[in-house]
C-alpha atoms as a printed R data frame, in Angstrom:
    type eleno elety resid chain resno       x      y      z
1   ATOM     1    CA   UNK     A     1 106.498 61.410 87.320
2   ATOM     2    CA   UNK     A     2 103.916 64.472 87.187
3   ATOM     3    CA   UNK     A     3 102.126 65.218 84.038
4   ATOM     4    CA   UNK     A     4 104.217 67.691 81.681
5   ATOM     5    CA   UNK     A     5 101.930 70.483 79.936
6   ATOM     6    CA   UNK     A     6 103.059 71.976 76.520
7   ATOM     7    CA   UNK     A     7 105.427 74.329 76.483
8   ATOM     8    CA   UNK     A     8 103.206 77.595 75.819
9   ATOM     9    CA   UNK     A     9 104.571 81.713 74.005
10  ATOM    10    CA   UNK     A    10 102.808 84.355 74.817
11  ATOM    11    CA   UNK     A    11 102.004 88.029 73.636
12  ATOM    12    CA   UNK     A    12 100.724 91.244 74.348
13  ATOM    13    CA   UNK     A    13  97.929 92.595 72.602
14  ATOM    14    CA   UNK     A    14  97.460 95.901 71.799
15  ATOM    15    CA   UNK     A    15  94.581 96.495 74.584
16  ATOM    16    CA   UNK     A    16  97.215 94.699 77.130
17  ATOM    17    CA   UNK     A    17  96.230 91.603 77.319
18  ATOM    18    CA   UNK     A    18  98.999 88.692 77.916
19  ATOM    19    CA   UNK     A    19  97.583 85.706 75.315
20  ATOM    20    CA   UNK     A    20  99.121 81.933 75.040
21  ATOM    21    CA   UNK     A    21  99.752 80.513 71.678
22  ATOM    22    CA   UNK     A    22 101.889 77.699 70.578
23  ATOM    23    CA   UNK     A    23 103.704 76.510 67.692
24  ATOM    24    CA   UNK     A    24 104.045 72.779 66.503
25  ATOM    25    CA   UNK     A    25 105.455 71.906 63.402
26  ATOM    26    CA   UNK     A    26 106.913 68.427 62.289
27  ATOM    27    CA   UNK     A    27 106.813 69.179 58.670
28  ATOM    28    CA   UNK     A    28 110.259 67.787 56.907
29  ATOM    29    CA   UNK     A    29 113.067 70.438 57.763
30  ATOM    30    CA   UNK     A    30 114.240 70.374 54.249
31  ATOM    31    CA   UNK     A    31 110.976 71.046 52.585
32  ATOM    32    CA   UNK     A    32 109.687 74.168 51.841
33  ATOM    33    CA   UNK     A    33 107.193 75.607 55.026
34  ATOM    34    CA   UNK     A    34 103.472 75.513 53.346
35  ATOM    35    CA   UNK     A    35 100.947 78.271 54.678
36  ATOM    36    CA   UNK     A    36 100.424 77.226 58.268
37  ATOM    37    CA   UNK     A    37  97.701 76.063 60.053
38  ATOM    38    CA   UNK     A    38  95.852 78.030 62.806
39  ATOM    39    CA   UNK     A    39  93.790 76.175 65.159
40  ATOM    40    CA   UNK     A    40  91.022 78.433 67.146
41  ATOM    41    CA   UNK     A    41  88.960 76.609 69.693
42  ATOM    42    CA   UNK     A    42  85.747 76.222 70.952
43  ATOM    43    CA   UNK     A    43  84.308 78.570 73.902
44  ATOM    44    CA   UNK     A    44  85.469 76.781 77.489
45  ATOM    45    CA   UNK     A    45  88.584 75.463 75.736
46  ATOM    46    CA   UNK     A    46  92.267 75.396 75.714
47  ATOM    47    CA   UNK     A    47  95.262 74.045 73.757
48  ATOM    48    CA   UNK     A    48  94.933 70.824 75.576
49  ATOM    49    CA   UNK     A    49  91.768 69.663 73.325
50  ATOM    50    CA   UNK     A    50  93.533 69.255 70.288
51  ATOM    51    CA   UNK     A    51  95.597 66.962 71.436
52  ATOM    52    CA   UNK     A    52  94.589 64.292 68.913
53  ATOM    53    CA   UNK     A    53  94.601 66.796 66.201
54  ATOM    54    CA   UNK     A    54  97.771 68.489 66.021
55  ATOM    55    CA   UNK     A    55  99.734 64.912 65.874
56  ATOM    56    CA   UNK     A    56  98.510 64.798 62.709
57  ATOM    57    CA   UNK     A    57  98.135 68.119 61.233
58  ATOM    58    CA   UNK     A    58 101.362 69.498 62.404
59  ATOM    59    CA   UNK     A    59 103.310 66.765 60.440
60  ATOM    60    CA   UNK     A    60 101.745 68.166 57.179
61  ATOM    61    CA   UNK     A    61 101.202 71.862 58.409
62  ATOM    62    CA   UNK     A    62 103.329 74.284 60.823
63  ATOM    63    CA   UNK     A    63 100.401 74.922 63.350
64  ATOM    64    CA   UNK     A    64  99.614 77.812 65.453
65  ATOM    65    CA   UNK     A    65  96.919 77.366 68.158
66  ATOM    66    CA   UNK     A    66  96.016 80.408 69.812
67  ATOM    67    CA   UNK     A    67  94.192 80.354 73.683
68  ATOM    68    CA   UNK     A    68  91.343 82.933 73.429
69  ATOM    69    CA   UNK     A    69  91.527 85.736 75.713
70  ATOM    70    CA   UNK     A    70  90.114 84.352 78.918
71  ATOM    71    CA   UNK     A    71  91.010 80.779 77.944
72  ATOM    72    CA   UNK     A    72  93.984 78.256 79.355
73  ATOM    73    CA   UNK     A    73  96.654 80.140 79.739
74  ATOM    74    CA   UNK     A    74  95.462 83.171 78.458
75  ATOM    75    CA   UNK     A    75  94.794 86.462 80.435
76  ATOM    76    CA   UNK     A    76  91.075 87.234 81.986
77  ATOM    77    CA   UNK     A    77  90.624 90.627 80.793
78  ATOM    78    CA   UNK     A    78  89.511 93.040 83.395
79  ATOM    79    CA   UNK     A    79  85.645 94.063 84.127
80  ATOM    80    CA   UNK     A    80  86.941 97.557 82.503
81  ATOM    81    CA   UNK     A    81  87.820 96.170 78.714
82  ATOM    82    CA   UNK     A    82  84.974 95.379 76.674
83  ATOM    83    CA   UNK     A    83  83.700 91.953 75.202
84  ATOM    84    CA   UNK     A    84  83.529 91.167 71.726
85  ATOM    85    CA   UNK     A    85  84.014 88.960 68.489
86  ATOM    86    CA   UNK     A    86  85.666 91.659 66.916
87  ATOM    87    CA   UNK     A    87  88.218 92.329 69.612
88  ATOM    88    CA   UNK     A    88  88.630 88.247 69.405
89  ATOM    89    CA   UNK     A    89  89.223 88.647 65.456
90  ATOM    90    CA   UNK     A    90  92.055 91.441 66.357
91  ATOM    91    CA   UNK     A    91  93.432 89.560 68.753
92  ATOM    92    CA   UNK     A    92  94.320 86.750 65.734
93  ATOM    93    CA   UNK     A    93  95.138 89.566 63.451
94  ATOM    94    CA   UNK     A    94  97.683 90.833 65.884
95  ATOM    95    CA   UNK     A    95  99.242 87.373 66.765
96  ATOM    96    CA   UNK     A    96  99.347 86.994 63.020
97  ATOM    97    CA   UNK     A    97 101.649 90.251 62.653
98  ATOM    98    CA   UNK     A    98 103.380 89.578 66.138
99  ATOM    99    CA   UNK     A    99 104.786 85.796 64.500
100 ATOM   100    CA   UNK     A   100 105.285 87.286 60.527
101 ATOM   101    CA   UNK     A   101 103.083 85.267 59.347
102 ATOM   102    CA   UNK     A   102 100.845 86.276 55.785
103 ATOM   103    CA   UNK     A   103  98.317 84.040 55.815
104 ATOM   104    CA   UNK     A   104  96.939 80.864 57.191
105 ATOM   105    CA   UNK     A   105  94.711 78.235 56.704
106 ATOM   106    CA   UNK     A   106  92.211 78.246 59.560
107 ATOM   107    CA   UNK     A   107  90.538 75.779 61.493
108 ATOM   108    CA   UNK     A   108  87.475 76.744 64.108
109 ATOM   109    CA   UNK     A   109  85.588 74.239 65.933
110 ATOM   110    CA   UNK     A   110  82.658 75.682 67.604
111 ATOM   111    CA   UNK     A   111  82.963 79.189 68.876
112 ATOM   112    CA   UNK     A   112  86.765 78.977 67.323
113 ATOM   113    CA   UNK     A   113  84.927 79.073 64.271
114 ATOM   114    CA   UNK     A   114  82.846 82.102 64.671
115 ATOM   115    CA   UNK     A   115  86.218 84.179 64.824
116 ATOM   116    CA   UNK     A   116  87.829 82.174 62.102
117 ATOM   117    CA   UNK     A   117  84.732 83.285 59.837
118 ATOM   118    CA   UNK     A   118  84.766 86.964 60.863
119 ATOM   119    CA   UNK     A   119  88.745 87.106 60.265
120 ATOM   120    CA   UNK     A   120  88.003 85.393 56.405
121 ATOM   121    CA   UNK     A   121  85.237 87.816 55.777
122 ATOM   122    CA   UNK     A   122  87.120 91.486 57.146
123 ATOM   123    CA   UNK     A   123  90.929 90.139 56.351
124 ATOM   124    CA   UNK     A   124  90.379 87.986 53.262
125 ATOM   125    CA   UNK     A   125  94.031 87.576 52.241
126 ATOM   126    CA   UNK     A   126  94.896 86.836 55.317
127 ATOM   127    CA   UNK     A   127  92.537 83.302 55.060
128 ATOM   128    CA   UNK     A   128  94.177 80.766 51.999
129 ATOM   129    CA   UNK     A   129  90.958 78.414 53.394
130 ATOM   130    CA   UNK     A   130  88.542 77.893 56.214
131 ATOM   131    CA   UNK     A   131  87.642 74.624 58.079
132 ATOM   132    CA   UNK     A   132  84.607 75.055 60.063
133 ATOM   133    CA   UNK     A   133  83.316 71.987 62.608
134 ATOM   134    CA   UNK     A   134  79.946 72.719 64.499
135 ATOM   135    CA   UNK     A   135  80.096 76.490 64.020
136 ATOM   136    CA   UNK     A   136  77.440 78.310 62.860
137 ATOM   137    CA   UNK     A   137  76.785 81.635 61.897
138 ATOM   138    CA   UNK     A   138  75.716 82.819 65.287
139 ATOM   139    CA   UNK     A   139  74.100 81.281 68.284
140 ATOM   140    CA   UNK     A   140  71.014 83.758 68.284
141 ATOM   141    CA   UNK     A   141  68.167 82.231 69.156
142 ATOM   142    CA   UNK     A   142  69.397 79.300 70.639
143 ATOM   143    CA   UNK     A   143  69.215 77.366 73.939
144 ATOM   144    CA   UNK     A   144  72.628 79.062 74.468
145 ATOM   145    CA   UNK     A   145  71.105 82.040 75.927
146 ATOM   146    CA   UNK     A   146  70.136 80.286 78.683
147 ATOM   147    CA   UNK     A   147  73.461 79.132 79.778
148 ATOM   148    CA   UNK     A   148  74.833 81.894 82.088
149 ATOM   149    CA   UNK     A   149  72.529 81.975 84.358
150 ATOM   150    CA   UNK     A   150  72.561 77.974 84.725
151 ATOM   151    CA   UNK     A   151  76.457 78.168 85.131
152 ATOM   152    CA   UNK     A   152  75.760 80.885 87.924
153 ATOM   153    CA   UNK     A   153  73.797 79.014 89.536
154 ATOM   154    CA   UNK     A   154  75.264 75.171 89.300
155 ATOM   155    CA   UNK     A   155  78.963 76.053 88.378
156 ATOM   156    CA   UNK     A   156  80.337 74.919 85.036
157 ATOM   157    CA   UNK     A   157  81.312 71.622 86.003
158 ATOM   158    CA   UNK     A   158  77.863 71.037 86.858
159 ATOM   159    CA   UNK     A   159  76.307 72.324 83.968
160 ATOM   160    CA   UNK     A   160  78.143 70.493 81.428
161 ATOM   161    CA   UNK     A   161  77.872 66.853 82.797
162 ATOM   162    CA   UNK     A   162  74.404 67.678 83.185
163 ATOM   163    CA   UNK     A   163  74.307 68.643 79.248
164 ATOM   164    CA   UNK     A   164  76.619 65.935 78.150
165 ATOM   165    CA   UNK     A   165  74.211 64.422 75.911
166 ATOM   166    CA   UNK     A   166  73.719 67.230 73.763
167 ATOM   167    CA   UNK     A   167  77.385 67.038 73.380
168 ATOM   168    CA   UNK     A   168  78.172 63.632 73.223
169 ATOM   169    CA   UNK     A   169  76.119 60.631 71.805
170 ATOM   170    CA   UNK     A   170  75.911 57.454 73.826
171 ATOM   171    CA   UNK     A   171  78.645 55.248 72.640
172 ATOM   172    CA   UNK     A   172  81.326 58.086 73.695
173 ATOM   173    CA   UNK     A   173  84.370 56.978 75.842
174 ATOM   174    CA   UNK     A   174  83.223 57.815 79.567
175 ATOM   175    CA   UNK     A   175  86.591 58.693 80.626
176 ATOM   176    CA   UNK     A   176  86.965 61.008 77.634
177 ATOM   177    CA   UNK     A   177  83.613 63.050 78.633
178 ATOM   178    CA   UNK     A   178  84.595 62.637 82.143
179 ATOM   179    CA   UNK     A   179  88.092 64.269 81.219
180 ATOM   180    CA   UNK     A   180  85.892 67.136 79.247
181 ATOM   181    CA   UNK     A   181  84.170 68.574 81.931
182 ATOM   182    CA   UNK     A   182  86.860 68.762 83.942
183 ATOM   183    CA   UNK     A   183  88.804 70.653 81.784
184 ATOM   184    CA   UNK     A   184  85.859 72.653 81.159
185 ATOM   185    CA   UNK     A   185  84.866 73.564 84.921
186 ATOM   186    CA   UNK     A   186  88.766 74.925 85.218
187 ATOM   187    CA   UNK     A   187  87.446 77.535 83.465
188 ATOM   188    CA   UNK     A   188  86.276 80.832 85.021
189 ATOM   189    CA   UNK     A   189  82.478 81.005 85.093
190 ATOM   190    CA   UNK     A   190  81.789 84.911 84.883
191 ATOM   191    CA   UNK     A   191  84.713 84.929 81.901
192 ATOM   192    CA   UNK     A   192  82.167 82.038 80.300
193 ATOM   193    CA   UNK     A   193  78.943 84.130 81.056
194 ATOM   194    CA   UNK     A   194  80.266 87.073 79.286
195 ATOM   195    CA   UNK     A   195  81.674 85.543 75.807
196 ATOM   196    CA   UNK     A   196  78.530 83.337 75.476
197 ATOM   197    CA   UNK     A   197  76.079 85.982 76.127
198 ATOM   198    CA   UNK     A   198  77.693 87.916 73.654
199 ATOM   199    CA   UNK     A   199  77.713 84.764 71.404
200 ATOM   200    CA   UNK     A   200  74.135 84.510 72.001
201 ATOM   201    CA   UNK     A   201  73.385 87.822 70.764
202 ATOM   202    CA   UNK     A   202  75.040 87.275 67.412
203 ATOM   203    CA   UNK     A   203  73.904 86.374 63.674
204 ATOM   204    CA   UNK     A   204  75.674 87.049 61.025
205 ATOM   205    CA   UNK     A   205  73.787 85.000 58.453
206 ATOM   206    CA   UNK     A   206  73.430 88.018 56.228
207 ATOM   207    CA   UNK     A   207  77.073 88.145 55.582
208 ATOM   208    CA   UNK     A   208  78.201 84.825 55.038
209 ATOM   209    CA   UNK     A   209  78.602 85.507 51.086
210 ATOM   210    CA   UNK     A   210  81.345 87.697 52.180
211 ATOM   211    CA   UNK     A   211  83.147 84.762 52.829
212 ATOM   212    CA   UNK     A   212  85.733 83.896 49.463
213 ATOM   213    CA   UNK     A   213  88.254 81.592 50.183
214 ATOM   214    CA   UNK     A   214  87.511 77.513 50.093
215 ATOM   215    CA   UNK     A   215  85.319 76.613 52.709
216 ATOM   216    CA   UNK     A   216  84.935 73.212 54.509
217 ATOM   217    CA   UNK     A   217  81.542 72.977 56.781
218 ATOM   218    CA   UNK     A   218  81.436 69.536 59.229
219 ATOM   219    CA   UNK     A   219  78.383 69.394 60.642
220 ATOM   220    CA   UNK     A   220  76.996 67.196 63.439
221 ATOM   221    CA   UNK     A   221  74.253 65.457 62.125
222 ATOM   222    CA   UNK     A   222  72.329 65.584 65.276
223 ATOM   223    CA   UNK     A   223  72.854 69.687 66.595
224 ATOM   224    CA   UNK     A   224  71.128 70.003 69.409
225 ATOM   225    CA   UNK     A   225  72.680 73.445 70.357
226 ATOM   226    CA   UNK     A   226  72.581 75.056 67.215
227 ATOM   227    CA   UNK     A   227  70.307 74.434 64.271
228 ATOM   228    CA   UNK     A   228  71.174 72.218 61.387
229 ATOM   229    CA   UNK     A   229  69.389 74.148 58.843
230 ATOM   230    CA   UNK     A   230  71.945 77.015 59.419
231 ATOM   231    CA   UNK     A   231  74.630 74.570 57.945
232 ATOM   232    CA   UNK     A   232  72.482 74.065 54.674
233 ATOM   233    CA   UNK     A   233  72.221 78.020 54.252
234 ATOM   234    CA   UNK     A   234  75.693 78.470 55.160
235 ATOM   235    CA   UNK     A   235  76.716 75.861 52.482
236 ATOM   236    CA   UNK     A   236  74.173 77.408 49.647
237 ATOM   237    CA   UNK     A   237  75.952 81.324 51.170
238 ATOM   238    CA   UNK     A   238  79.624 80.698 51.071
239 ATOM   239    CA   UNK     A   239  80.381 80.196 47.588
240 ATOM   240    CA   UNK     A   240  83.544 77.641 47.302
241 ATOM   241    CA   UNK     A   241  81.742 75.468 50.364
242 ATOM   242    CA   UNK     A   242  81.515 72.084 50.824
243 ATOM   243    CA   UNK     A   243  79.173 70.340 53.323
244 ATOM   244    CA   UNK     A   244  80.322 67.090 55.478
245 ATOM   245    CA   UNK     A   245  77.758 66.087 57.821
246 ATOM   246    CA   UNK     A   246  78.298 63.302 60.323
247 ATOM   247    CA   UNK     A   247  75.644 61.732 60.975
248 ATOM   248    CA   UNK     A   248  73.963 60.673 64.132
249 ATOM   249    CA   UNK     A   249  76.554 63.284 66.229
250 ATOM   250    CA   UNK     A   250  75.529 65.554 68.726
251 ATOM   251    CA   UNK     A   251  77.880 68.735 69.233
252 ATOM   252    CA   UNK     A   252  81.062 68.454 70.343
253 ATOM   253    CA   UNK     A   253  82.394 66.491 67.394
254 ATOM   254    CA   UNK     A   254  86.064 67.918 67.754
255 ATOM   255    CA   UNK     A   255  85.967 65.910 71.025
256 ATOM   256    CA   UNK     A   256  84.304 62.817 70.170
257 ATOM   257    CA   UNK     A   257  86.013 62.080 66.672
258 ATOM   258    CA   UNK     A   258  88.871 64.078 67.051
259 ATOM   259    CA   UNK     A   259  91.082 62.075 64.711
260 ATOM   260    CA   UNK     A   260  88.186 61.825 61.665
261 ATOM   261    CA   UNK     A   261  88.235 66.086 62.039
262 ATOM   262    CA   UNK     A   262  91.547 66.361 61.622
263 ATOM   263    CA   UNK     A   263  91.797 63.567 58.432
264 ATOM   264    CA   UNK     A   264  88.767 65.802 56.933
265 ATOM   265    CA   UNK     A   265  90.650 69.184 57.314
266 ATOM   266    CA   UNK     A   266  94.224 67.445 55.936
267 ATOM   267    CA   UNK     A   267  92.299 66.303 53.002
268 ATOM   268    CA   UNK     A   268  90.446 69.362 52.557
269 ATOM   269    CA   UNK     A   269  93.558 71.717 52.541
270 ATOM   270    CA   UNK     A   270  95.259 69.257 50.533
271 ATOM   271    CA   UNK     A   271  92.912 69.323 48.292
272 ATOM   272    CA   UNK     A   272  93.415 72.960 47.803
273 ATOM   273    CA   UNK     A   273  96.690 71.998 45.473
C-alpha cells in the first residue's frame, strides 16, 4: 500500500498566508488536559521529523506542531511579503489565538528554537516553559552565512550530504541521514536562502535575561555550526536555566537521538510540578 502522511489543519494568517499545523494528543480522555505542548522545528523541516518525538510526548502532553511559513505543507510566501523572526513569532501567536489556546510549553530544536525564545521573551504568559535543543541565540557570525550561496549553487540536497558530518557524528544510522537529506532537498532553495540569511544576521544575546519562564538548554557537545560557548552564556543569562550537554554530538541532535530529546523535555516539564 502507499505511504499515508499525517493528517495536517491549516490557517490563515493575518498577512494571508495558508500555514499547516497538527494536533496529537493521547493523553487519558478522562484526565484533565495539562498546558499543551508546541513543537517548532528546525529551518529545512517539517512535521515529519518528529516522528519519534511526538509518540512519546503526545501521550503525556496534547501537542501542537506548527510547519513554518515556507515549510512542509505550509505556504511559500510571495517575493512581495517580507522575511522575518518576528513575523515567524506572530505567526505562533496567531495559531495560538486561532486554536484557544493560553499558553504552552514550547519546544524548539534549532531554528524552531530561535522563535520559541523570541515568543517567551515578547509574550511571556503565553510560555509556562521553554525546551531549547541546538538553538542558540542567533547564528551571527557563523559558517551559516555562507550557506545560500552554496545551496544556489549545488542545490540543497547537495549541500547537506556534503555537510552531514557537521550534523551527524559517525556512528549515525546511514539510512536515517540518507532519509534527512531527502526530506531536506524537498524543500525550496530560494525559501531556504531567505530565512537563513536572515538567521545569519541575528543576535540576540543581549536579551536573553528577558527570558522568565523555566528554561531547558540541550546542547550538542560537539557544535560545529554554532558556538558552544553561546550555550554557557545563555545558561549563566536565562535565569531558571538548566544546561544538558551531550557530549561528543555534532548538530542535528533532534535527528540523531530523537527519543533521548524527547525523554529530556518530558522530564523537564514534568519536573515543572
Amino acid at each position: 500500500m502507499p505511504a499515508l502522511s499525517p493528517s495536517m489543519a491549516f490557517f490563515t494568517t493575518s498577512d494571508g498566508v495558508r500555514l499547516c499545523y497538527r494536533i496529537d494528543d493521547f493523553t487519558d480522555p478522562w484526565r484533565t488536559c495539562a498546558t499543551p505542548v508546541l513543537m517548532l522545528h528546525a529551518a529545512m523541516g517539517c512535521y515529519r521529523r518528529w516522528y519519534a518525538w511526538i509518540p512519546a510526548i503526545a501521550r503525556a502532553f496534547p501537542t501542537i506542531s506548527l510547519e513554518l511559513r515556507g515549510h512542509g505543507g505550509s505556504e511559500i510566501p510571495g517575493p512581495e511579503k517580507p522575511f522575518s523572526l518576528e513575523r515567524l513569532v506572530d505567526d505562533v501567536r496567531e495559531l495560538l489565538d486561532h486554536l484557544g489556546v493560553a499558553s504552552v510549553h514550547a519546544i524548539g530544536l534549532s531554528a524552531g528554537g530561535y522563535v520559541a525564545q523570541h515568543l517567551a521573551m515578547q509574550s511571556p504568559g503565553r510560555v509556562a516553559s521553554l525546551c531549547l535543543f541546538a538553538s542558540t541565540p542567533g547564528l551571527l557570525g557563523t559558517q551559516a552565512a555562507g550557506w545560500p550561496a552554496r545551496i544556489a549553487k549545488v542545490g540543497i540536497e547537495a549541500f547537506v550530504r556534503a555537510t552531514a558530518s557537521d550534523r551527524f557524528g559517525a556512528d549515525a544510522d546511514p539510512a536515517m541521514v540518507d532519509w534527512f537529506c531527502r526530506q531536506v532537498g524537498a524543500n525550496d532553495p530560494a525559501w531556504i536562502g531567505k530565512f537563513v540569511t536572515h538567521m545569519a544576521s541575528r543576535d540576540w544575546t543581549a536579551e536573553l535575561a528577558r527570558i522568565a519562564c523555566p528554561t531547558l538548554i540541550v546542547a550538542p557537545g560537539h557544535e560545529p555550526i554554532g558556538s558552544n560557548r553561546l550555550y554557557d552564556t545563555m545558561k549563566a543569562a536565562i535565569a531558571n536555566a538548566e544546561l544538558v550537554v551531550f557530549d561528543g554530538m555534532p548538530h542535528n541532535i533532534g535527528d540523531a537521538a530523537p527519543e533521548r530529546c524527547a525523554a529530556e523535555a518530558l522530564r523537564f516539564i514534568r519536573g515543572l510540578g
